[in-house]
C-alpha positions in Angstrom: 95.4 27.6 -24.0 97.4 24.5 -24.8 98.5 23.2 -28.3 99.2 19.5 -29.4 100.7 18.7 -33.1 98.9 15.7 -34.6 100.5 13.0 -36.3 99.5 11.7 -39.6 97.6 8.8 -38.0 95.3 10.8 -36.3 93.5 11.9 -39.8 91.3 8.9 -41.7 89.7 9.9 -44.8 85.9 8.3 -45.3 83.2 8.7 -48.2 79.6 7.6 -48.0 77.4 8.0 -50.4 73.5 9.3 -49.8 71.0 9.0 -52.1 67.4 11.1 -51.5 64.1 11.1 -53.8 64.4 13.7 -56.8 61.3 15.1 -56.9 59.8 18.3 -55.4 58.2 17.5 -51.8 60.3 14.3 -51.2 57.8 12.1 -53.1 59.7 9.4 -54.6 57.4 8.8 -58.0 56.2 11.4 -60.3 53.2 10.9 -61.9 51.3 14.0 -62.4 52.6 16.4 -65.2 52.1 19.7 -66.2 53.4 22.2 -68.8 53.3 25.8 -69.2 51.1 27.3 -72.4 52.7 30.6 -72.0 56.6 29.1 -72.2 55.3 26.4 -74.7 53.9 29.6 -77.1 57.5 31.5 -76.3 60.8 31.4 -78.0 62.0 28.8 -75.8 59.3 26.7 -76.8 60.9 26.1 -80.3 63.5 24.2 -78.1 62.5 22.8 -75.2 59.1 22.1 -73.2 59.4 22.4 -69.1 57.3 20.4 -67.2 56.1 20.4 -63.9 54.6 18.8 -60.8 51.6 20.8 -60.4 49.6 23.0 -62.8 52.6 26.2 -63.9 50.4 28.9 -62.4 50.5 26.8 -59.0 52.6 28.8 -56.3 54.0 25.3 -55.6 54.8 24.8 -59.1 58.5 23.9 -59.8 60.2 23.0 -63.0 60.9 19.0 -62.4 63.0 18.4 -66.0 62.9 19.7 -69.2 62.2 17.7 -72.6 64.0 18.5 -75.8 64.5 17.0 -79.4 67.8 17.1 -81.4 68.3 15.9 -85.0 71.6 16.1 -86.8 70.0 17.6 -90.1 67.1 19.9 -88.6 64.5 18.0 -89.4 61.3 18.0 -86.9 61.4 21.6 -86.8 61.1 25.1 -89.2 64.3 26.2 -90.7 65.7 29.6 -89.1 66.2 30.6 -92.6 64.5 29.0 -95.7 67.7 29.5 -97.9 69.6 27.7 -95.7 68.8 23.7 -95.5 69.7 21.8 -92.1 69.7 24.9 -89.4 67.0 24.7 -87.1 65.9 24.4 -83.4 66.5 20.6 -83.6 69.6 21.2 -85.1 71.1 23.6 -82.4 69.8 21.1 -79.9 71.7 18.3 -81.7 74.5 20.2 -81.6 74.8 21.2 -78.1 74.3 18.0 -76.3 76.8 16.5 -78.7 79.5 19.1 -77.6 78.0 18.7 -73.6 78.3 14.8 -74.0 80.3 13.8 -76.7 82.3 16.7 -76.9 82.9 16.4 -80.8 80.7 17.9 -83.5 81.8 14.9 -86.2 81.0 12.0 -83.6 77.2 10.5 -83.6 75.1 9.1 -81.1 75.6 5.2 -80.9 73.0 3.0 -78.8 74.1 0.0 -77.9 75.8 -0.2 -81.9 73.7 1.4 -83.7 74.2 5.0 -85.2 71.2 7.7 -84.7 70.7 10.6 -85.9 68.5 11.7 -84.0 67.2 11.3 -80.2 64.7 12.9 -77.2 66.4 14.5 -74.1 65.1 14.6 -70.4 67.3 16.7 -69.1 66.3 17.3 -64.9 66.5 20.4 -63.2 69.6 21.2 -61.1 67.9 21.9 -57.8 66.4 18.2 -58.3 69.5 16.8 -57.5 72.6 17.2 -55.4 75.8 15.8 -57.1 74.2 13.4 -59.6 71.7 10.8 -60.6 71.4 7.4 -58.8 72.1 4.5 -61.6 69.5 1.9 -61.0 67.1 3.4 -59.6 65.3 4.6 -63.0 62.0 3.6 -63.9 60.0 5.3 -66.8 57.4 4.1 -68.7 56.3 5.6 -72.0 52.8 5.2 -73.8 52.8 5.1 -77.6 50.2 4.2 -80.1 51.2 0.6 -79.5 51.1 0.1 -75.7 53.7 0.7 -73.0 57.1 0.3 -72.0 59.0 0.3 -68.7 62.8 1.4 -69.2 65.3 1.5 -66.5 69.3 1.9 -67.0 71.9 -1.6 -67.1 74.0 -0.1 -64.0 73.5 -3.6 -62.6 74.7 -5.4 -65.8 78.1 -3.8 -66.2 80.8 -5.0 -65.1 82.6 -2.0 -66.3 81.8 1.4 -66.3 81.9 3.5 -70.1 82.5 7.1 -69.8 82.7 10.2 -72.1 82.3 13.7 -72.2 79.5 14.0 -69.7 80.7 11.3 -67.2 79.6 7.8 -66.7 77.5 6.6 -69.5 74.8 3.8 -69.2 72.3 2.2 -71.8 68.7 2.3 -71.2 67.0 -1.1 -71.6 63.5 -2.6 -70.9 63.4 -2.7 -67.3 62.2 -1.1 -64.4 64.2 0.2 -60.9 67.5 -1.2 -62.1 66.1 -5.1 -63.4 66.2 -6.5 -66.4 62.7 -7.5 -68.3 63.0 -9.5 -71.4 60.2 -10.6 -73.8 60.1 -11.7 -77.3 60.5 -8.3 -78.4 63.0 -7.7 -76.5 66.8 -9.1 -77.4 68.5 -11.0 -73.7 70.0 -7.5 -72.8 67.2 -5.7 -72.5 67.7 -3.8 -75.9 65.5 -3.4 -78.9 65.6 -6.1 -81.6 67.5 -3.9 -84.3 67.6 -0.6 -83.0 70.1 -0.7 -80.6 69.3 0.2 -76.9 66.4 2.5 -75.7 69.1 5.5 -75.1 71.5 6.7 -72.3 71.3 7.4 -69.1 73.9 10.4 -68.2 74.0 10.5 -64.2 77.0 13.0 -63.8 74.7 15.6 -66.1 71.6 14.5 -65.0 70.1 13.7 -68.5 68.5 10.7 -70.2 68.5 10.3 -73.5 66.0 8.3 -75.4 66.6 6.4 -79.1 63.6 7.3 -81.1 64.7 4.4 -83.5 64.0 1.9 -80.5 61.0 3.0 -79.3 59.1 4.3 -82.7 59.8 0.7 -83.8 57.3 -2.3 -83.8 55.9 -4.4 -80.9 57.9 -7.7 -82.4 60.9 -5.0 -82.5 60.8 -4.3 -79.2 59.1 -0.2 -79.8 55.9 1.0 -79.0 55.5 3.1 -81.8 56.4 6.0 -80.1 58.4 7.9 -83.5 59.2 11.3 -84.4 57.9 13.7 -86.5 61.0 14.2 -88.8 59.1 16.2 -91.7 61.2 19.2 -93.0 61.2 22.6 -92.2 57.9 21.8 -90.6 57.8 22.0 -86.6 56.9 18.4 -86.0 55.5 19.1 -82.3 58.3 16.3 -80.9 58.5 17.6 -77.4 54.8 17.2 -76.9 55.1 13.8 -78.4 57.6 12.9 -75.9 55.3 14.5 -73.1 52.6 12.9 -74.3 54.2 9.7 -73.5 55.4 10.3 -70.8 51.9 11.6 -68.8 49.8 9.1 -70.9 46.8 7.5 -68.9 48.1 4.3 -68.8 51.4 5.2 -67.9 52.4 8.1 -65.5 55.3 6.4 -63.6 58.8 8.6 -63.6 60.8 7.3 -60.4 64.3 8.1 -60.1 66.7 9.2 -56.9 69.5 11.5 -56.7 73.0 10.7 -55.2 75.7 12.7 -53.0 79.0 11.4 -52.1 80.0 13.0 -49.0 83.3 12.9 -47.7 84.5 12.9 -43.9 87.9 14.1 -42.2 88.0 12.5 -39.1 90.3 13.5 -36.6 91.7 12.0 -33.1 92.6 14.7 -30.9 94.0 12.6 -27.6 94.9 14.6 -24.6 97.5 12.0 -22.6 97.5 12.2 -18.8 100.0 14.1 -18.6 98.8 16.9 -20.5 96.1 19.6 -20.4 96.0 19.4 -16.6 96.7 23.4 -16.4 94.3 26.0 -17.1 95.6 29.3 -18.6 92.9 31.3 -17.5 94.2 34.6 -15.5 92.2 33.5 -12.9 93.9 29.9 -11.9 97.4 32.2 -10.7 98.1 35.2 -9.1 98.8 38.7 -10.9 101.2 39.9 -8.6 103.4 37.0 -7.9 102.6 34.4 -11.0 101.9 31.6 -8.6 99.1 29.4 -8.4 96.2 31.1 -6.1 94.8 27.7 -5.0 97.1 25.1 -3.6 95.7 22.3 -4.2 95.6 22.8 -7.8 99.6 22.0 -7.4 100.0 18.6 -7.3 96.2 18.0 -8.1 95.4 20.1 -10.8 92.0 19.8 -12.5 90.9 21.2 -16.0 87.7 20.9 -17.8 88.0 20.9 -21.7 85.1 22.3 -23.2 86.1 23.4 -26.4 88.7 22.1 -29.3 90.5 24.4 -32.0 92.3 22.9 -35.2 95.0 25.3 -36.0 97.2 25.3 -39.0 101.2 25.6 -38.8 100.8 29.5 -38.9 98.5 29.7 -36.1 95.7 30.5 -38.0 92.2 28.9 -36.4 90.2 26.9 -39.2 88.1 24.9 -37.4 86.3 24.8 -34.1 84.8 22.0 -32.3 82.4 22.4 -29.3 82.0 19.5 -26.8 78.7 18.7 -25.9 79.1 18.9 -22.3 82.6 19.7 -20.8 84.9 16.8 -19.9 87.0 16.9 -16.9 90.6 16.4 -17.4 93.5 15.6 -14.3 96.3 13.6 -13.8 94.7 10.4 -13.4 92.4 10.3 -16.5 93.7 10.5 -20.5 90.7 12.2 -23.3 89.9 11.1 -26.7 87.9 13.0 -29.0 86.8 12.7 -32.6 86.2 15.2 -35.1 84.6 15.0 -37.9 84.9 17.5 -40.9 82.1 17.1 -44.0 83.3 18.4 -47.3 
């Protein structure tokens, strides 16, 4: 066994980035959606509503995202206590994505510039995706008693990136697979007349966030009337509303990809001329005498290299790289192999 120290300019550093489809079986649009009766009629129910794929009793079922309502006062949902106003499910659930994303209970959700109070939450599940969600590649379209919209994130429109809590932040705007739509309902960035955008999308957390201000507004507005039920100590059924319009008839269209940065080590490993032209096997000398048992291996020696070991300053092995077919090595002929390491 022969070692070689590498030099610092035999390592280079690379990074590609992968996206893949999201959704169970590789398909790269959703459009059938089912929810669960029994988790719906649970205590989780009260705060969020899972939906999948295929029908929940389905062996093939899997949970695709999960759809919750927050509101900063409780409203939208029964009070956990009667005597005391403002704590609810939709409350806790305000509560905890503003810590998860904002990371400060006194701050409030701004969309585009203006101030809710309130907001829907698609948060995916975490096998879904790999590292995190692929800005511009959203395209959802929601159904509400006054037609349908197409929204899709302003990754494209940015020239630079906002970030808080949760990561990289984008607004949601009308749109589909990353392009702008306009109409007269629409203002030139793709928000809502006076609402503000349509919501966030949060890649790093792999949530969307959607401004029921926006979308519960008008046609001329820019909404569908897709609102909440905001009535007090009452539950006001928002997840299903959200579902609703989401799986409506005329809409069924959820497309969005997931994305993984992978990073590579490369490594050179040369073996010069001059080197590597011994073999250290007990077999190449003689046990008795220490000499080389065949002479012509003297002044012609021949190797073959088979297999490469990346060994740290202590001698410790931490990697191993097999060739794919062994390479032979002698005096007249000089080997370069690259490794790569994926991290």
């Amino acid at each position: 066994m022969s070692f070689n120290r590498l030099d610092p300019s035999d390592f280079v550093v690379s990074s590609d980035s992968i996206t893949a489809t999201l959704w169970s079986g590789g398909i790269p649009t959703l459009s059938t959606f089912f929810t669960s009766s029994v988790q719906e009629a649970g205590s989780s129910g009260d705060y969020y509503l899972n939906v999948f794929q295929t029908s929940s009793t389905d062996p093939n079922a899997a949970i695709q995202f999960a759809i919750a309502y927050g509101n900063s006062i409780g409203s939208g949902s029964a009070l956990y206590n009667s005597a005391v106003a403002e704590l609810s499910p939709t409350s806790t659930i305000y509560g905890q994505y503003q810590n998860l994303v904002l990371g400060d209970e006194n701050t409030d959700f701004t969309f585009g510039s203006v101030t809710a109070t309130e907001f829907w939450a698609i948060s995916f599940d975490r096998t879904r995706y790999k590292q995190s969600l692929f800005p511009g590649s959203l395209t959802l379209k929601l159904s509400g008693s006054l037609g349908v919209i197409s929204l899709t994130d302003n990754s494209n429109y940015v020239s630079s990136q906002t970030f808080n809590e949760a990561g990289r932040v984008f607004q949601l705007i009308s749109g589909s697979a990353g392009t702008l739509t306009t109409s007269v309902s629409t203002t030139s960035d793709g928000y809502s007349l006076n609402s503000g955008s349509y919501g966030w999308l949060l890649p790093d957390i792999g949530t969307i966030l959607l401004n029921p201000l926006a979308l519960g507004s008008v046609v001329v507005g820019g909404g569908i009337g897709l609102s909440s039920n905001k009535t007090n100590n009452s539950d006001g059924s928002n997840n299903g509303r959200l579902f609703s319009a989401i799986s409506g008839s005329t809409a069924k269209t959820f497309t969005i990809n997931s994305q993984e940065t992978i990073s590579s080590d490369y490594i050179f490993v040369r073996a010069r001329n001059s080197e590597f032209n011994y073999s250290e096997n007990p077999s190449y000398i003689s046990g008795s005498t220490g000499e080389v048992i065949y002479s012509s291996f003297i002044n012609n020696p021949q190797t073959y290299i088979t297999t490469i070991g990346l060994y740290n300053d202590t001698n410790e092995l931490l990697a191993v790289a097999k060739l794919s077919r062994p390479l032979l090595k002698d005096f007249t002929k000089e080997c370069l192999v690259r490794v790569k390491l994926d991290f």
